[in-house]
TORMARGU-986397 format. One record per residue (C-alpha): x, y, z; residue number from 1. Coordinates in nm, 2 decimals. Example, Ala and Ser with C-alpha at 12.3 -4.5 7.8 and 13.67 -1.06 7.14 Angstrom:
REM TORMARGU-986397
1.23,-0.45,0.78,1
1.37,-0.11,0.71,2
END
This chain:
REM TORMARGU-986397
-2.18,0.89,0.43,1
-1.94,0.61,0.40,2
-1.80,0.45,0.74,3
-1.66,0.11,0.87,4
-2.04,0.11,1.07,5
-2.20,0.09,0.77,6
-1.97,-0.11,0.52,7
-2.20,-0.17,0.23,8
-2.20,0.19,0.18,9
-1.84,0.19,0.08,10
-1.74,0.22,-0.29,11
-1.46,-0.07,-0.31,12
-1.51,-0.13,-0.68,13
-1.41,0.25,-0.71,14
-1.16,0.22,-0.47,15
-1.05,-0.12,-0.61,16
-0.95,0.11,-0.94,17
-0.84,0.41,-0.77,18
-0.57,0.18,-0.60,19
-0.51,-0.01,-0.93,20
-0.40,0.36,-1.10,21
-0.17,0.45,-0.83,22
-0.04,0.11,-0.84,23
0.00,0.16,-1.23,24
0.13,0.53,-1.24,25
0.39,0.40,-0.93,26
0.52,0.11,-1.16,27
0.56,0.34,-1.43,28
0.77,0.55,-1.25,29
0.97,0.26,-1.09,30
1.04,0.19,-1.48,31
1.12,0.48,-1.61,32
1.37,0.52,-1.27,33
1.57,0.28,-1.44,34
1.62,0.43,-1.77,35
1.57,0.75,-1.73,36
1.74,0.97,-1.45,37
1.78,1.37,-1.55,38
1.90,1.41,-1.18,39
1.70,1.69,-1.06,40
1.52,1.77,-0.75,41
1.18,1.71,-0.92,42
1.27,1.40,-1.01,43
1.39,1.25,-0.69,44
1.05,1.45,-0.54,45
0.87,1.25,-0.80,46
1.00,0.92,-0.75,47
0.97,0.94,-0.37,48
0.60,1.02,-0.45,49
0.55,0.70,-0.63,50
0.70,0.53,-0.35,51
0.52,0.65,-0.08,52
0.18,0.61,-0.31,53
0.24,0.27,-0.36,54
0.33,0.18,0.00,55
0.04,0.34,0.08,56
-0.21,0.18,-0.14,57
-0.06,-0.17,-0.10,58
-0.13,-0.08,0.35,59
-0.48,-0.09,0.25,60
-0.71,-0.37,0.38,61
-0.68,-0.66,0.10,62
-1.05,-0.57,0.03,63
-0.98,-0.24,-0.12,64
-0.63,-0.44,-0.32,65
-0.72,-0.47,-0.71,66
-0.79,-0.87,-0.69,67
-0.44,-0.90,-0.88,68
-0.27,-0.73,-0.61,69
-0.38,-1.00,-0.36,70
-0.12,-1.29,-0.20,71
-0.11,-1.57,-0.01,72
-0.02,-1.46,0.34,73
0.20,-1.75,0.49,74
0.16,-1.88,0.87,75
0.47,-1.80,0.91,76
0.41,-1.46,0.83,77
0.07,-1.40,1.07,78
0.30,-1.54,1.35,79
0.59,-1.26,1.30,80
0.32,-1.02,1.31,81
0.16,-1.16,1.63,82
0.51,-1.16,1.79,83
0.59,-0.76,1.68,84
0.27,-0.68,1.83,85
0.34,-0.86,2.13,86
0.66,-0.74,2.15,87
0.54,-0.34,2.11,88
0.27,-0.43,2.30,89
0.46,-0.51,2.61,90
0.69,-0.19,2.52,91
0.43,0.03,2.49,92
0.35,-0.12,2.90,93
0.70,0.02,3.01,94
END
């Protein structure tokens, strides 16, 4: 069985191309959003899907990302995170 122990035994190609067709489908939806908008419940349930799928996918460690899906992650950036989690951390202490 597949488990963060025993990495190798996890599937990231097939992950890799699971994530790049929710990625896909979620962009296709984002574009039809903007042309097309019949206003009905399903529709706003569908779009809010495709958002929540992408955000999702795109939370996933940068291993299991489609390569093209992958950025540069600024110092900048890895010191706002270390100063939320500092910051929650001493919250979570109160």
């Amino acid at each position: 069985m597949p488990s963060i122990k025993n990495a190798e035994s996890i599937a990231f190609d097939r992950i890799k191309n699971l994530v790049a067709d929710v990625l896909k489908a979620a962009r296709e939806v984002t574009t039809w959003r903007n042309d097309y908008d019949p206003g009905t419940q399903e529709w706003y349930t569908l779009c809010n899907l495709a958002e929540t799928a992408e955000s999702l996918a795109l939370s996933l460690p940068v291993e299991m990302l489609p390569d093209k899906e992958w950025r540069y992650v600024s110092p900048g950036e890895y010191a706002a995170c270390d100063e939320l989690l500092g910051v929650l951390a001493d919250l979570a202490k109160d």
